[in-house]
C-alpha positions as CSV (number, residue, x, y, z in Angstrom):
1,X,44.2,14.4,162.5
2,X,43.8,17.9,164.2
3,X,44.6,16.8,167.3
4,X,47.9,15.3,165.8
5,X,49.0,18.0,164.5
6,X,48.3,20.0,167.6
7,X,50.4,17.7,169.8
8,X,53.1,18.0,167.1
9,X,52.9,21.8,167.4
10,X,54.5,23.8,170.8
11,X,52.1,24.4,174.1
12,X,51.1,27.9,174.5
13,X,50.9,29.2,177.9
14,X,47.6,30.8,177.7
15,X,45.7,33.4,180.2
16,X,42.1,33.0,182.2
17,X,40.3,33.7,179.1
18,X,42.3,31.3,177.0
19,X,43.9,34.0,175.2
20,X,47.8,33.3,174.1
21,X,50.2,35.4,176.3
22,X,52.5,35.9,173.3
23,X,51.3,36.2,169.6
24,X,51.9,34.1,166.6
25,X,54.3,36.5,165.5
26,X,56.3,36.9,168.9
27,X,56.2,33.0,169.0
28,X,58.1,32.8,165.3
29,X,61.0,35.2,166.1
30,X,61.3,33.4,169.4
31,X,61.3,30.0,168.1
32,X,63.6,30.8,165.2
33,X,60.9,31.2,162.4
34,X,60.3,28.1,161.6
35,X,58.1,25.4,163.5
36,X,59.7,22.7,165.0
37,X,59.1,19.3,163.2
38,X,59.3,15.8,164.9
39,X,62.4,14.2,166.5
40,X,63.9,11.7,164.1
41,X,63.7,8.2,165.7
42,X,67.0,6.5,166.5
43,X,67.8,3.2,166.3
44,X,67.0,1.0,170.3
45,X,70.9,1.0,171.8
46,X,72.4,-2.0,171.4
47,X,73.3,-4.1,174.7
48,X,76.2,-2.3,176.5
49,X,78.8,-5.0,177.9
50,X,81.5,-4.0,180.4
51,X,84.2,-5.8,181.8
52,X,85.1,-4.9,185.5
53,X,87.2,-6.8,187.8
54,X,86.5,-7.6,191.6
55,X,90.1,-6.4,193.3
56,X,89.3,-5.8,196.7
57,X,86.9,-6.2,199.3
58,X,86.2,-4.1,202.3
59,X,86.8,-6.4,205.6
60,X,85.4,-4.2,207.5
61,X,82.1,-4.5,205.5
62,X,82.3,-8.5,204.9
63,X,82.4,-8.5,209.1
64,X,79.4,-6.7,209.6
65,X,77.6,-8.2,206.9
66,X,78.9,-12.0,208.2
67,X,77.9,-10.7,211.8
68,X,73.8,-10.1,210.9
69,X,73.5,-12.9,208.7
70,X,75.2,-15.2,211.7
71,X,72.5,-13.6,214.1
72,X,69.8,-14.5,211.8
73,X,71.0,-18.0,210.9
74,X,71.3,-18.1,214.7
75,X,67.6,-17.5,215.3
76,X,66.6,-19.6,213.0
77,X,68.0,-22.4,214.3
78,X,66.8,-21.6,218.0
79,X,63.3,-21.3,216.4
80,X,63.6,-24.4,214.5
81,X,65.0,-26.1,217.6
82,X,62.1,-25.4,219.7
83,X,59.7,-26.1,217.1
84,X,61.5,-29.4,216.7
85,X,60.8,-30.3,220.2
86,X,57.5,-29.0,220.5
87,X,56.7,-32.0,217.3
88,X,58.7,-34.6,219.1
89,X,56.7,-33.8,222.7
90,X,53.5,-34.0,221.0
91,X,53.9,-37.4,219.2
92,X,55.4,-38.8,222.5
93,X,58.7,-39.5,220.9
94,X,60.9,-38.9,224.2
95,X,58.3,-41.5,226.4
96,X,58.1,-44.3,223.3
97,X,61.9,-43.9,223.7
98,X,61.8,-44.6,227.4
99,X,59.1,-47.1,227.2
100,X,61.6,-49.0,224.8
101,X,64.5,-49.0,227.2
102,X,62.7,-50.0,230.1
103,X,61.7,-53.5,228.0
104,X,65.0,-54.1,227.6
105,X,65.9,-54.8,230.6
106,X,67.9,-52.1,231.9
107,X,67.0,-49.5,234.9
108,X,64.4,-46.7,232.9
109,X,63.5,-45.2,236.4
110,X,66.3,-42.8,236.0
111,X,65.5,-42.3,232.6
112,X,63.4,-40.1,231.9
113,X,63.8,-38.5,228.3
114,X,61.4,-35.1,228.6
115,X,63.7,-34.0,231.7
116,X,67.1,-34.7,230.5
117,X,66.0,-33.3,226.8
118,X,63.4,-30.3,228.7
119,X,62.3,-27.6,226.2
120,X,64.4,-25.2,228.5
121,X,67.5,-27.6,228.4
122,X,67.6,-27.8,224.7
123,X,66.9,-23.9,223.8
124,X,69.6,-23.2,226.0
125,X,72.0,-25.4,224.6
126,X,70.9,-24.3,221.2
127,X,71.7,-20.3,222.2
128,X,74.8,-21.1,223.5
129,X,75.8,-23.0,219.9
130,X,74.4,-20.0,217.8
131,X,76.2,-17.8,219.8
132,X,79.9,-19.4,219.7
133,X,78.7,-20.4,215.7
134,X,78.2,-15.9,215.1
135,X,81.9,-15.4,216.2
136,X,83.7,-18.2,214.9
137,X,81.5,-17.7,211.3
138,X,82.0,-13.8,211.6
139,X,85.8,-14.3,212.2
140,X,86.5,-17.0,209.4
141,X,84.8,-15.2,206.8
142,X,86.4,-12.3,207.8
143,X,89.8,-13.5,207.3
144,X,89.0,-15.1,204.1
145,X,88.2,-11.2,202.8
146,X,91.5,-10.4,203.7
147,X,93.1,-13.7,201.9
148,X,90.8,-12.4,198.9
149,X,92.5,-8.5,198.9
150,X,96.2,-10.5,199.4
151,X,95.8,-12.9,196.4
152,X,93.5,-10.7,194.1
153,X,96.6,-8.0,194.4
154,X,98.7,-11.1,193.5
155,X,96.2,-12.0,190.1
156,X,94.0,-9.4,189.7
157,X,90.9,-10.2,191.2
158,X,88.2,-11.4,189.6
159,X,87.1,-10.8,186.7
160,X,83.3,-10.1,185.8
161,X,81.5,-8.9,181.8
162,X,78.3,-7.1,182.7
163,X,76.1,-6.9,180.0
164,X,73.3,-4.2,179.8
165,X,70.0,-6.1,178.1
């Protein structure tokens, strides 16, 4: 209970030999006379809601955001495109394949699956895709931020109710 009621009360600053700078008496005028008691406890806030509205949106900004995620949708799929290959090599889909033309009937000597489809061949075809897929995605979203800023300053945007929990 002592320790209580020294919490409740004001820190002193105190010296090297734990003597109070200031005295009781200095510490009352300063403070007023009177200790301090306890805070009164308020209610918790209540949730907070707000209602904004999404009117415009930089293009500038959409671009470059478009432009990185393009890039890294563009690894990916040169990653997964090797990968893919690397599976299909391994369990000998591309010489099953050519082992199934050849008893058909028709001329398999020319065929040869793991040279036309060649680990190089595919990555590069793959790179080029990604590439021409990062402009044309970057441009197209792009000009669907500015159709957004035309029509939302035809209807007002769009319109959001946050609430603070």
């Amino acid at each position: 209970m002592d320790d209580q009621q020294e919490s409740a009360a004001p820190r002193v600053a105190r010296s090297v030999s734990n003597q109070p700078l200031i005295s009781e008496e200095q510490e009352r005028e300063h403070s007023g006379g009177t200790i301090p008691s306890r805070p009164v406890r308020r209610p918790a806030p209540r949730a907070r809601r707000m209602s904004l509205s999404l009117t415009r949106v930089d293009a500038w900004s959409v671009a470059k955001v478009t432009f990185m995620l393009s890039i890294a949708a563009g690894l990916i799929q040169i990653v997964a495109a090797g990968l893919l290959w690397a599976l299909l090599n391994v369990v000998g889909v591309f010489d099953q394949i050519t082992q199934l033309v050849s008893t058909t009937g028709l001329d398999a000597s020319g065929l040869d699956l793991a040279n036309v489809f060649s680990l190089s061949t595919v990555l590069s075809a793959v790179t080029i895709f990604s590439i021409i897929e990062v402009v044309i995605f970057t441009v197209l979203i792009t000009i669907v931020a500015l159709l957004y800023n035309v029509v939302s300053s035809l209807v007002g945007g769009i319109h959001v109710t946050l609430g603070d929990d």
